[in-house]
LUMLO-459137 format. One record per residue (C-alpha): residue in three letters; x, y, z. Coordinates in Angstrom, 1 decimal, m for minus. Each point is the difference from the previous one (the first is absolute). Layout:
N
resn: ALA&east: X&north: Y&up: Z
...
END
This chain:
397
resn: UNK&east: m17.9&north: 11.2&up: m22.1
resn: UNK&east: 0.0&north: 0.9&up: m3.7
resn: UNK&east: 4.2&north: 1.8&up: m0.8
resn: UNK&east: 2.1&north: 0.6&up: m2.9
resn: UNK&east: 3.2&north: m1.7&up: 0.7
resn: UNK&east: 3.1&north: 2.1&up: 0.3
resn: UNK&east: 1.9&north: 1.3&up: m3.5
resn: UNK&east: 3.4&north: m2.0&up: m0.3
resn: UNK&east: 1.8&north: 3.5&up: 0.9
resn: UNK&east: m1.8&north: 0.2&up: 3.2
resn: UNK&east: 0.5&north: m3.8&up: 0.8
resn: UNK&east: 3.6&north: m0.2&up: m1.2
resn: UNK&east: 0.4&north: 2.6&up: 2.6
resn: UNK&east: m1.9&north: m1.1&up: 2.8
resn: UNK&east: 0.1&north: m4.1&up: 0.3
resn: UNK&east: 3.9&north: 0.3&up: 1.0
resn: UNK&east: m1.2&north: 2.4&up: 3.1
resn: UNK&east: m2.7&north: m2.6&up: 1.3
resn: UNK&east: 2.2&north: m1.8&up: 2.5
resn: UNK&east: 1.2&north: 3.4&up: 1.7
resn: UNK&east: m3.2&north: 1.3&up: m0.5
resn: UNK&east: m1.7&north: m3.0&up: 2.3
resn: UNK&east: 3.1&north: 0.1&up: 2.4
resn: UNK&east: m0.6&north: 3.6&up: 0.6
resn: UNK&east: m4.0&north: m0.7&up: 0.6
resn: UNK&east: 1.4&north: m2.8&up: 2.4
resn: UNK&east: 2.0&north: 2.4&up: 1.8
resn: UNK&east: m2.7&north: 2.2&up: 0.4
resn: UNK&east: m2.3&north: m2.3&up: 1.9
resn: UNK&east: 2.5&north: m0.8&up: 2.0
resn: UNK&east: 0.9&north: 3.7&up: 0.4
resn: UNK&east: m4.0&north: 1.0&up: 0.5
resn: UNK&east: 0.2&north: m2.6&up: 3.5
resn: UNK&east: m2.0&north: m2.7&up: m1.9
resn: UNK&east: 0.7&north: m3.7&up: 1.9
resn: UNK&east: 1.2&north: m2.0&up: m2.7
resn: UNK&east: 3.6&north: m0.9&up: 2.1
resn: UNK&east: m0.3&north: m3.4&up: 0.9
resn: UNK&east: m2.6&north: m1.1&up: m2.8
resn: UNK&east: 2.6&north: m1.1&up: m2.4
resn: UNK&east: m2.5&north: m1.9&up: m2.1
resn: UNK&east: m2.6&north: 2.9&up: m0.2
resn: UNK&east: 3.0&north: 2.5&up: m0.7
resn: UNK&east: 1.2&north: m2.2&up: m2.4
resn: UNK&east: m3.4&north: m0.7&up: m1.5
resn: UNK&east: m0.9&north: 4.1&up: 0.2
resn: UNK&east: 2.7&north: 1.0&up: m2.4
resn: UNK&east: m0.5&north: m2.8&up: m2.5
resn: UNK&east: m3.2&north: 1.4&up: 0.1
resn: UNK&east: 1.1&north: 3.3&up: m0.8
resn: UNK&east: 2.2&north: m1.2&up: m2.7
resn: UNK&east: m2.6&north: m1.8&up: m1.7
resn: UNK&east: m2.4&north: 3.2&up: 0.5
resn: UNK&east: 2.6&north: 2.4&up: m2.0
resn: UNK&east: 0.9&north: m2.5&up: m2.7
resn: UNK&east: m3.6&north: m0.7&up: m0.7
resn: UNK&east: m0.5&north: 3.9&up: 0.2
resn: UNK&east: 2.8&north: 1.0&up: m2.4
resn: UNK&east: m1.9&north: m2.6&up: m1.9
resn: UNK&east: m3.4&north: 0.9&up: 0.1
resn: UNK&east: m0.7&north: m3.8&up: 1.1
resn: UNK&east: m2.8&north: m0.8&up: 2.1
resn: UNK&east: 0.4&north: m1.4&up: 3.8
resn: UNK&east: 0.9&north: m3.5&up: 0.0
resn: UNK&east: m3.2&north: m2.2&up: 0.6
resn: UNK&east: 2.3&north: m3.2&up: 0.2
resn: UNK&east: 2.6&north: 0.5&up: 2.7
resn: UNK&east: m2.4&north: 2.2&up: 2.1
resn: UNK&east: 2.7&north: 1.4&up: 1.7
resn: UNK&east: m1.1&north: 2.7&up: 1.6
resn: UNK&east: m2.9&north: m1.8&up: 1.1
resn: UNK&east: 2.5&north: m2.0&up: 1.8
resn: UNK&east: 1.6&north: 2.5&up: 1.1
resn: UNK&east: m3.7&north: 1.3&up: 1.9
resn: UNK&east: m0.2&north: m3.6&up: 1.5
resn: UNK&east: 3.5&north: m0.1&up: 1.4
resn: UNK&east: m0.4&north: 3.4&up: 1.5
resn: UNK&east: m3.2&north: m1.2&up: 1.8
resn: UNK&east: 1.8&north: m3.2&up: 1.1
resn: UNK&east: 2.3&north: 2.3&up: 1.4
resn: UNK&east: m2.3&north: 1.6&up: 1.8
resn: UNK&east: 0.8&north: 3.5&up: m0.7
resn: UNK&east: m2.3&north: 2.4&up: m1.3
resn: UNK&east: m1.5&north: 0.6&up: m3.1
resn: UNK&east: 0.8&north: 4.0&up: 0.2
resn: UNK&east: 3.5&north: m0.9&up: 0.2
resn: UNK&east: 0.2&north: m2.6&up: m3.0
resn: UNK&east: m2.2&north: 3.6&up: m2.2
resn: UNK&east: 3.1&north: 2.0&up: 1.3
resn: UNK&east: 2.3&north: m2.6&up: m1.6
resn: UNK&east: m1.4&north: 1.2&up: m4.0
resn: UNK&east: m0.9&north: 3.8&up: 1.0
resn: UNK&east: 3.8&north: 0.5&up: 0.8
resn: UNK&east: 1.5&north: m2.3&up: m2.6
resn: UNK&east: m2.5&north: 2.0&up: m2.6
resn: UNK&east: 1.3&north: 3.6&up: 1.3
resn: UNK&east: 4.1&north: m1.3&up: 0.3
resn: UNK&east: m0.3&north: m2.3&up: m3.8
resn: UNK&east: m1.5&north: 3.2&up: m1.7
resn: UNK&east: 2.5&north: 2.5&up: 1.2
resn: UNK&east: 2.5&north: m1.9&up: m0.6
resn: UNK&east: m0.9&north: m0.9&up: m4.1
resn: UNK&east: m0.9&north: 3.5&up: m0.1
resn: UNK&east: 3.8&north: 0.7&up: 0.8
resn: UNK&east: 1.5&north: m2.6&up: m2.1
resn: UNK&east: m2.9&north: 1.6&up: m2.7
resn: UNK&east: 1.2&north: 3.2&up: 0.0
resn: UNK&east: 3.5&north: m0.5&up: 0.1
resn: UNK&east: m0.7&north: m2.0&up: m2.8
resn: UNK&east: m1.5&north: 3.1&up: m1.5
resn: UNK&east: m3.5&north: m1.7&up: m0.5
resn: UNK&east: m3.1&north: 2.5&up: m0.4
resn: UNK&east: m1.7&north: 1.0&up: 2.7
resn: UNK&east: m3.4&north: m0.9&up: m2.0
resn: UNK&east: 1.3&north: m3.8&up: m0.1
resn: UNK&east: 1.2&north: m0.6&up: 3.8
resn: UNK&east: m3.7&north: 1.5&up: 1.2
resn: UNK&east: m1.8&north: m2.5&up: m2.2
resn: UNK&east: 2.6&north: m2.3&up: 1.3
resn: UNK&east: m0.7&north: 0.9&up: 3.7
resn: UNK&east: m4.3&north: m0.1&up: m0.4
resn: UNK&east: 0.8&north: m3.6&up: m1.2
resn: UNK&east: 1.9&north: m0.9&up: 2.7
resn: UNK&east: m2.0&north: 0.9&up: 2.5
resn: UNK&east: m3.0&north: m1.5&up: m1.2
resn: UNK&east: 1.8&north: m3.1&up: 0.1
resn: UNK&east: 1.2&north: 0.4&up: 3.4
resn: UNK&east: m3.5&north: 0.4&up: 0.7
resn: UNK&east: m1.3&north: m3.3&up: m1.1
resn: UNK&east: 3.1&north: m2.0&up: 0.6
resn: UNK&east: m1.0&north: 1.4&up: 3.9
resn: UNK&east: m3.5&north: m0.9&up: 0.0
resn: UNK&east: 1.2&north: m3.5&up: m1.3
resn: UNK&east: 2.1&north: 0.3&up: 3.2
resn: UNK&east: m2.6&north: 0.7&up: 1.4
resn: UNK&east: m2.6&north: m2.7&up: m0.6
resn: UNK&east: 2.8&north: m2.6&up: 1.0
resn: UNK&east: 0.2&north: 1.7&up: 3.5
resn: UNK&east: m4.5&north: m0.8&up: 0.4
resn: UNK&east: 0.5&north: m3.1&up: m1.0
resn: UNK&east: 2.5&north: m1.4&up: 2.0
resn: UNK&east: m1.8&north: 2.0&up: 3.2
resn: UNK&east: m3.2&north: m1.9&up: m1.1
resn: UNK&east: 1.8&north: m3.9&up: m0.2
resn: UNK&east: 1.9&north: 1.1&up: 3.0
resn: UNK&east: m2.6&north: 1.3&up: 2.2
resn: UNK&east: m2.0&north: m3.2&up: m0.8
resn: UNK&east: m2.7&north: 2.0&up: m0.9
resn: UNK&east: m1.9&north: m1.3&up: m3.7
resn: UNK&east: m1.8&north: 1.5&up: m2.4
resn: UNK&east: m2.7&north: m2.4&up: 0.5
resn: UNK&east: m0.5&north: 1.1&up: 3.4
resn: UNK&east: m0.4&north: 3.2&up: m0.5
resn: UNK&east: m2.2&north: 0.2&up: m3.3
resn: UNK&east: m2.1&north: m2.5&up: 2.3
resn: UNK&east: m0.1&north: 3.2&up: 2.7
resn: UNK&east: m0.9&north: 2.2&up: m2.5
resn: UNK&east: m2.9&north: m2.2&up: m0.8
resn: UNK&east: m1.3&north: m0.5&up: 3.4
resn: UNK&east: 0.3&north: 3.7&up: 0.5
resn: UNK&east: m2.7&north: 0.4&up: m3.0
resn: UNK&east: m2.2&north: m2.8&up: 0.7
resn: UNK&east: m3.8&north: 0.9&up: 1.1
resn: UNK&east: m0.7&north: m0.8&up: 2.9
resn: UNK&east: 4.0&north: 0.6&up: 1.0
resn: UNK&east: 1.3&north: m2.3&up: 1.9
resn: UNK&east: 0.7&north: 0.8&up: 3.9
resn: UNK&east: 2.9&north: 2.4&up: 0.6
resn: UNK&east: 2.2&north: m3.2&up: 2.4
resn: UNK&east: m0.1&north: m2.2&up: m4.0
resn: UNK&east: 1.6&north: 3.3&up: m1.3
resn: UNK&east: 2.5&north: 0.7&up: 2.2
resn: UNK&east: 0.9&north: m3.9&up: m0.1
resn: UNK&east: 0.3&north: 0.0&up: m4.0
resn: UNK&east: 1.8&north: 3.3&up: 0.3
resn: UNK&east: 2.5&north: m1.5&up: 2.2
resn: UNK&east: 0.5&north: m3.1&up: m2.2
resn: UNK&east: 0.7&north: 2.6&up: m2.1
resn: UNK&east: 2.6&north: 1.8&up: 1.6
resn: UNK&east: m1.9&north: 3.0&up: 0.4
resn: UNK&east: m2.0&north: 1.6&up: 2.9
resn: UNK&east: m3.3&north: 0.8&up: m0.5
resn: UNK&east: m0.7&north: 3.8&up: 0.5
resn: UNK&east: m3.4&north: 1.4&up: 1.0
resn: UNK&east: m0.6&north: 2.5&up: m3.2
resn: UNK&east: 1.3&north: m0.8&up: m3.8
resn: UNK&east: m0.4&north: 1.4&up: m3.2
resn: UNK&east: m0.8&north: m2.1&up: m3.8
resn: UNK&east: 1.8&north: 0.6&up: m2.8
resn: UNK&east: m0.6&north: m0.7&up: m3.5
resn: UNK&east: 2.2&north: m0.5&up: m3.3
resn: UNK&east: 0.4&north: m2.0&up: m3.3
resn: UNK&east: 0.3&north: m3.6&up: 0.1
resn: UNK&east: 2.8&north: m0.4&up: m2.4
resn: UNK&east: 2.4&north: 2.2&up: 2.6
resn: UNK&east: m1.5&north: m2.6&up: 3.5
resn: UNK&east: 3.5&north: m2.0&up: m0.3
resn: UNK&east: 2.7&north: 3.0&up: 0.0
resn: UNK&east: m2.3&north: 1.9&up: 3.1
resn: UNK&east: m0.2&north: m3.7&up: 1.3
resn: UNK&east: 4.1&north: 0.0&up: m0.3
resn: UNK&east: 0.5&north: 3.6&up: 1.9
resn: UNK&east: 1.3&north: 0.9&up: 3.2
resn: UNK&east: m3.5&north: 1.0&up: 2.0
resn: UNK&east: m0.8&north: m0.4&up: 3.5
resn: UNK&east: m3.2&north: m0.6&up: 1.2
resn: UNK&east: m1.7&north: m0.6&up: m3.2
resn: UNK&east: m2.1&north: m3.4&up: m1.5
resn: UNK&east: m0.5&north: m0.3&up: m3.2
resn: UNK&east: m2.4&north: m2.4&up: m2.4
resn: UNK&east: m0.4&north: 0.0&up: m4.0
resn: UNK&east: m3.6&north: m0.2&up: m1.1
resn: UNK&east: m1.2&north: 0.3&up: m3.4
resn: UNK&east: 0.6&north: 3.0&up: m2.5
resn: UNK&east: 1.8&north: 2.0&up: 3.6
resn: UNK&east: 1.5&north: m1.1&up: 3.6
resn: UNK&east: m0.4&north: 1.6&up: 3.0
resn: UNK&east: 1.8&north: 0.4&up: 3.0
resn: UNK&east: m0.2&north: 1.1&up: 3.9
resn: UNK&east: 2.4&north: 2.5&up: 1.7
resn: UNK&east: m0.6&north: m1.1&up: 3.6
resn: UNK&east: 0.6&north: 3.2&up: 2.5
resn: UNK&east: m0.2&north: 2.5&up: m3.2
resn: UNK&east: 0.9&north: 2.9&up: 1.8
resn: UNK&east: 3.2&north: m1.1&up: 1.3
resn: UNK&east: 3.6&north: 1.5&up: m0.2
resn: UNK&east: 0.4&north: m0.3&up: m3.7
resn: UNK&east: m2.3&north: m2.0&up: m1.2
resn: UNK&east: m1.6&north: 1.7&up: m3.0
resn: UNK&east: 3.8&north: 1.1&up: m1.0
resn: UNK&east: 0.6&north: m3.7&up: 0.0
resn: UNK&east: m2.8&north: m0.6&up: m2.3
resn: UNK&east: 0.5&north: 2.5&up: m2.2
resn: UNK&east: 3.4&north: m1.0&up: m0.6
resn: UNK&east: m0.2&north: m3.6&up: m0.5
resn: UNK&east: m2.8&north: 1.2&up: m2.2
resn: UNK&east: 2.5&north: 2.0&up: m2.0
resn: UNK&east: 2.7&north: m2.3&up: 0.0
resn: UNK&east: m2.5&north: m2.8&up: m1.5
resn: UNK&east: m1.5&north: 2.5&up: m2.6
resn: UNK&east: m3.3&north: 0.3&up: 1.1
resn: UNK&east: m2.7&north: 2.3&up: 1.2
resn: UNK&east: m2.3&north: m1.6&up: 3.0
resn: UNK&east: m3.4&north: 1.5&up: 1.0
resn: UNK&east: m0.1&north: 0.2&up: 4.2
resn: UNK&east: m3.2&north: 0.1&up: 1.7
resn: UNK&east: m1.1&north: 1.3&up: 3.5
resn: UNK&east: 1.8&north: m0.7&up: 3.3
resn: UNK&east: m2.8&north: m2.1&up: 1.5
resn: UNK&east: 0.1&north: m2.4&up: 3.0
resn: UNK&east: 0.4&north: m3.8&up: m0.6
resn: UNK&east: m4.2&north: m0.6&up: 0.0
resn: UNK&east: 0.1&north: 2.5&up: m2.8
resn: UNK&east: 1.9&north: m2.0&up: m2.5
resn: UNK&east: m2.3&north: 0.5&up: m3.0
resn: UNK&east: m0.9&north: 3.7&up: 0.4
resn: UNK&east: 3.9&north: 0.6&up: m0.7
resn: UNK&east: 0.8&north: m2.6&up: m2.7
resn: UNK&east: m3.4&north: 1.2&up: m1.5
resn: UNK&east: 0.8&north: 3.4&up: m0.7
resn: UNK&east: 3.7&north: m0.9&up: m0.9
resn: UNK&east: m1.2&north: m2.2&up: m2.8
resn: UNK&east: m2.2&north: 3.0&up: m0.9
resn: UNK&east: 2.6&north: 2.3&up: m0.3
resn: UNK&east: 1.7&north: m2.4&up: m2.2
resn: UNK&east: m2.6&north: m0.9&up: m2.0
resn: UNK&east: 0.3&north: 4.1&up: m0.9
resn: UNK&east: 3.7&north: m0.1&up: 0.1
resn: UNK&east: 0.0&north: m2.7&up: m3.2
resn: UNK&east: m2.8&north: 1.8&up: m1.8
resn: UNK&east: 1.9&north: 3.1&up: m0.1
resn: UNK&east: m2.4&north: 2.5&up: 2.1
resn: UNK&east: 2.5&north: 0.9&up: 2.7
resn: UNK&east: 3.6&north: 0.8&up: 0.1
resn: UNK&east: 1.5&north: m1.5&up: 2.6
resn: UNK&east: 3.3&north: 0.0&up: 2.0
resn: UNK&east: 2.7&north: m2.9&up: 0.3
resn: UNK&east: m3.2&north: m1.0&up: 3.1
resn: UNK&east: m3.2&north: 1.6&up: m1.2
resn: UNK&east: m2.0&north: 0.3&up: 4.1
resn: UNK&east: m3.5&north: m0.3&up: m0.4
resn: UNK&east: m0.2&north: 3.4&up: 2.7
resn: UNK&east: 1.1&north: 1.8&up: m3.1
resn: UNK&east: m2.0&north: m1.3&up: m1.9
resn: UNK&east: m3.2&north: 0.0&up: 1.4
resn: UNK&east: m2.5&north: 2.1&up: m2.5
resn: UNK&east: 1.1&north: m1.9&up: m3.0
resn: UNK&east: m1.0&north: m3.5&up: 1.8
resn: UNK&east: m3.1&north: 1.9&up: 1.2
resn: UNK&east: m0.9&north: 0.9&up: m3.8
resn: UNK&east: 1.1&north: m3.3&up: m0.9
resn: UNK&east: m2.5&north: m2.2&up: 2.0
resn: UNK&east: m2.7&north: m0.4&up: m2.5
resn: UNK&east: 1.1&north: m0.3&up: m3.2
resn: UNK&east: m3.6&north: m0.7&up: m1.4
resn: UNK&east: m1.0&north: 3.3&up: 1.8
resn: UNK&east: 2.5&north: 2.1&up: m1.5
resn: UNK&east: m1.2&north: m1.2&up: m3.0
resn: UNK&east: m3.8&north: 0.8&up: 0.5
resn: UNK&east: 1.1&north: 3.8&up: 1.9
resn: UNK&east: 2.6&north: 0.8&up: m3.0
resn: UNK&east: m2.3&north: m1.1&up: m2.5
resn: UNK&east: m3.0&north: 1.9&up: 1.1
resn: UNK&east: 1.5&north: 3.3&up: 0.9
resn: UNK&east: 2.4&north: 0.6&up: m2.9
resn: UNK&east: m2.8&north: m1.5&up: m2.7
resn: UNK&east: m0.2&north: 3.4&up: m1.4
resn: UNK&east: 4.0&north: m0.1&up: m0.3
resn: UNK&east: 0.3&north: m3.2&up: m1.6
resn: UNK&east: m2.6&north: 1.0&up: m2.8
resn: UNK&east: 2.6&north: 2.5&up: m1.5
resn: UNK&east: 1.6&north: m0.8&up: m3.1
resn: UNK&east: 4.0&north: m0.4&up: m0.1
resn: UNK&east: 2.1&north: m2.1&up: 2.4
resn: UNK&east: 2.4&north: 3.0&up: 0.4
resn: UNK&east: m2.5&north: 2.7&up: 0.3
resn: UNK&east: m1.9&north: m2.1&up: 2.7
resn: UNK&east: 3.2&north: 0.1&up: 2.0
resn: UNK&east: 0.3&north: 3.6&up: m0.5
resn: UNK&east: m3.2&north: 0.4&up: 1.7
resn: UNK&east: 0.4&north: m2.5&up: 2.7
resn: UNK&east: 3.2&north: 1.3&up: 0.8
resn: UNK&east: m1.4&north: 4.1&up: 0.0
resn: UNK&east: m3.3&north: m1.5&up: 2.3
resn: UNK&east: 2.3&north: m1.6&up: 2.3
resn: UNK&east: 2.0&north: 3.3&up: 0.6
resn: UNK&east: m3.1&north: 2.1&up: 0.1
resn: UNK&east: m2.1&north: m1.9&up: 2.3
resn: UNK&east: 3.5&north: 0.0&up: 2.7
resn: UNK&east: 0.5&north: 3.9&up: m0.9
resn: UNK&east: m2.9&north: 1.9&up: m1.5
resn: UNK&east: 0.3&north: 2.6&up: m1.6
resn: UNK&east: 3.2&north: 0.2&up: m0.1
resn: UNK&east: 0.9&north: 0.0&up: m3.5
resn: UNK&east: 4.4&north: 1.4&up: 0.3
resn: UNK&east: 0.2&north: m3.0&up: 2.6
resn: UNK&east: m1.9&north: m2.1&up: m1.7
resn: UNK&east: 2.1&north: 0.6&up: m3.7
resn: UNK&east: 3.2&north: 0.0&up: 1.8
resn: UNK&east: m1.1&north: m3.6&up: 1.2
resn: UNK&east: m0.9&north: m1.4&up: m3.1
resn: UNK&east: 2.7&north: 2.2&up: m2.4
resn: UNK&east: m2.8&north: 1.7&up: m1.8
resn: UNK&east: m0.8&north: 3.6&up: m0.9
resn: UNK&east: m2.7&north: 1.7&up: 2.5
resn: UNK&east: m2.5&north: 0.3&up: m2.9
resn: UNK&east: 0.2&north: m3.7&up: m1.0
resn: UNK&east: m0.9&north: m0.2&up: 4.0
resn: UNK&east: m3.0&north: 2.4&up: m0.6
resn: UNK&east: m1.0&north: m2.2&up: m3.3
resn: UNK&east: 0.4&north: m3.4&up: 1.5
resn: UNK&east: m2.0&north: 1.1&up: 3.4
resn: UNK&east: m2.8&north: 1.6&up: m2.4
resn: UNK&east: m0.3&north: m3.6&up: m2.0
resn: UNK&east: m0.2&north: m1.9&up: 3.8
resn: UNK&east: m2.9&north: 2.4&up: 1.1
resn: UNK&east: m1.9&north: m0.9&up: m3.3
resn: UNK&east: 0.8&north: m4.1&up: 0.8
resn: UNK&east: m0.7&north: 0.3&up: 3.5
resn: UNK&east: m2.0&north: 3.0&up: 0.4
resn: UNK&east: m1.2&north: 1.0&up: 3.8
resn: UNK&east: 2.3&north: m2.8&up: 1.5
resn: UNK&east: 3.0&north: 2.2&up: 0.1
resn: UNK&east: m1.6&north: 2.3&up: 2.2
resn: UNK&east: m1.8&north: m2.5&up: 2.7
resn: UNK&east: 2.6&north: m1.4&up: 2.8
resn: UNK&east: m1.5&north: m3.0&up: 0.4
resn: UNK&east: m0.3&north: m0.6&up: m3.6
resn: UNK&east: 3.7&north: 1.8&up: m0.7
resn: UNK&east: 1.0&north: m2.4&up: 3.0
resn: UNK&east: m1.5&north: m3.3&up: m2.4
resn: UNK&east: 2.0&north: 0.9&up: m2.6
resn: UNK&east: 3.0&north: 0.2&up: 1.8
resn: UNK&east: m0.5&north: m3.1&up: 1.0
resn: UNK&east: m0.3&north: m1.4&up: m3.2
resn: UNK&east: 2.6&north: 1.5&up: m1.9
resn: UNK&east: 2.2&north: m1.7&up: 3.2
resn: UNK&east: m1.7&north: m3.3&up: m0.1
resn: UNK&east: 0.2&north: m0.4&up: m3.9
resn: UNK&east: 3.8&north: m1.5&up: 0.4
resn: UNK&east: m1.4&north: m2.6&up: 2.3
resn: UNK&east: m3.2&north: m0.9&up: m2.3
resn: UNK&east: 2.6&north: m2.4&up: m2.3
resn: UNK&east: 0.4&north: m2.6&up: 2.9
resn: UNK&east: m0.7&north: m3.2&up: m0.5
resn: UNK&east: m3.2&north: m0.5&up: 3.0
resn: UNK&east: 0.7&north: m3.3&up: m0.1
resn: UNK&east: 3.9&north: 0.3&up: 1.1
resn: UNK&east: 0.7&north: m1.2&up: 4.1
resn: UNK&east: 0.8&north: 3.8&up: 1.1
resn: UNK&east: m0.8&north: m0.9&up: 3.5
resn: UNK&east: 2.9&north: m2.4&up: 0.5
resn: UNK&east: m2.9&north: m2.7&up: 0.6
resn: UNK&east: 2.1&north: m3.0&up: m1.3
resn: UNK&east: m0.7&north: m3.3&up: 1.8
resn: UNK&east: 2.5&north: m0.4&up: 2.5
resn: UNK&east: m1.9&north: m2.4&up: 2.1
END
């Protein structure tokens, strides 16, 4: 993460305080009822960790790639066998107990107020990616130590999408080889290729995963489970990624779900829906719907706002579009409608009387006001490549 490193004032004062500062964030896991008695290797390793984190913060360094400690420290934690909540609770409380104490030593040092907040959004963010390095560690030594591979569960993810799939006793003996049990219902997800390896590399349970080109796709077997989305969402947001999730659907229904989650994606990297950390494809629904035929669009939007198009002026075009939209969802409401757009009510009156002369006797019909409608909602979808999978109909066989 991008920071300015600390002025020599604010350094000078605070790089003497960093051994008390990790001692007191030691003492405070221990004081929160955190395990880490007996574990003198993880102990040990936990506050070199924290020492590295706070010089590298004061220095506006990035996390160390080459030690990968805190990767480590994820792996030992899992070897362990203690839980992944616990090793989380490890950075929150250390983040909380480090900050208040550099903003004491700050302010007794007389430093601004200005300069210790900037200090403290810093510090958190590294917290934040030092713990999903932590993180990351912890899935990968579950993965190696539950002798589950990667292999063996991209190769379930396949079977799952192959046409005619296979019978349900192959799926529940890949799964198994797999370390996983196979559910009856799961849901597909969908997001960029380039982020496959860092979801790949999170904690997630019940979840396969395989690349494919340009995207990869995953399964969340038993989607409705205790936590389940939450998990996703997170490890979504600790990767820095947005995924597109299709339907709950039962095993035979595969495509249907992975279909619409590409879909959704498809819209989610061209910019025509705004999405959440896990865009579902429930909420959703319309803008797949209008999505479906691209070439159609096309053809409806082209043929119903012809007399649009014809006008002259890019921005006065807009104008118009804009004023139809509102009219056509309130008419004759011109205050509503000029509140909507930021316009006087006159410039409403004009604007409706240049529409009626375009489109004459079709703002009055429903089924022809209804057309319209449709078009000025299908025009965003009319720029889609036809020829772009939006189906999720990539060989998997």
């Amino acid at each position: 993460m991008d920071a300015e490193p600390l002025s020599p004032e604010l350094r000078d004062v605070l790089m003497p305080a960093v051994p008390r500062v990790v001692d007191a964030a030691m003492a405070a896991i221990r004081g929160q009822g955190l395990d880490i008695e007996g574990g003198e290797a993880l102990e040990k390793n936990l506050r070199i960790g924290l020492i590295d984190a706070v010089d590298r913060w004061f220095n506006a360094a990035a996390p160390s790639s080459e030690s990968d400690l805190h990767l480590a420290l994820g792996r030992a934690q899992a070897r362990a066998g203690r839980g992944l909540d616990e090793l989380m609770s490890f950075y929150r409380v250390a983040a909380r107990t480090m900050w208040r104490r550099i903003a004491e030593v700050g302010s007794a040092a007389g430093i601004e107020p200005e300069q210790l907040y900037r200090l403290a959004e810093t510090g958190f963010g590294w917290v934040e990616e030092l713990s999903m390095q932590a993180a990351e560690g912890y899935a990968e030594e579950q993965l190696h130590r539950s002798g589950a591979s990667l292999s063996r569960r991209t190769e379930l993810v396949r079977l799952l999408l192959r046409r005619p799939q296979p019978p349900v006793a192959s799926l529940v003996t890949v799964a198994h080889d797999a370390g996983l049990e196979l559910t009856r219902t799961l849901a597909f997800f969908v997001g960029p290729a380039e982020q496959y390896n860092r979801i790949a590399r999170s904690p997630l349970d019940n979840v396969v995963l395989g690349p494919r080109e340009g995207e990869f796709v995953g399964a969340v077997l038993d989607p409705d489970g205790p936590g389940r989305r939450h998990q996703l969402a997170a490890a979504a947001a600790r990767a820095g990624v947005r995924l597109a999730l299709g339907p709950v659907v039962p095993l035979a229904e595969a495509h249907t779900s992975l279909s619409r989650a590409s879909a959704l994606h498809r819209l989610m990297r061209a910019g025509l829906v705004e999405t959440e950390q896990v865009a579902d494809v429930n909420s959703h629904a319309v803008a797949l719907l209008l999505s479906a035929e691209p070439g159609l669009a096309h053809d409806i939007a082209t043929h119903r706002l012809a007399p649009l198009d014809a006008v002259r002026g890019e921005q006065t075009r807009q104008n118009l579009q804009a004023t139809l939209g509102a009219w056509l969802r309130q008419p004759g409401r011109r205050k509503t409608i000029a509140h909507e757009l930021g316009v006087h009510p006159q410039t409403v009156r004009y604007r409706v009387g240049k529409l009626r002369e375009l489109f004459g006797t079709s703002l009055e019909d429903p089924e022809q006001r209804f057309e319209l409608q449709l078009a000025l909602r299908l025009r965003p979808y009319a720029t889609l490549d036809p020829t772009t999978e939006s189906a999720g109909a990539a060989r998997h066989d």
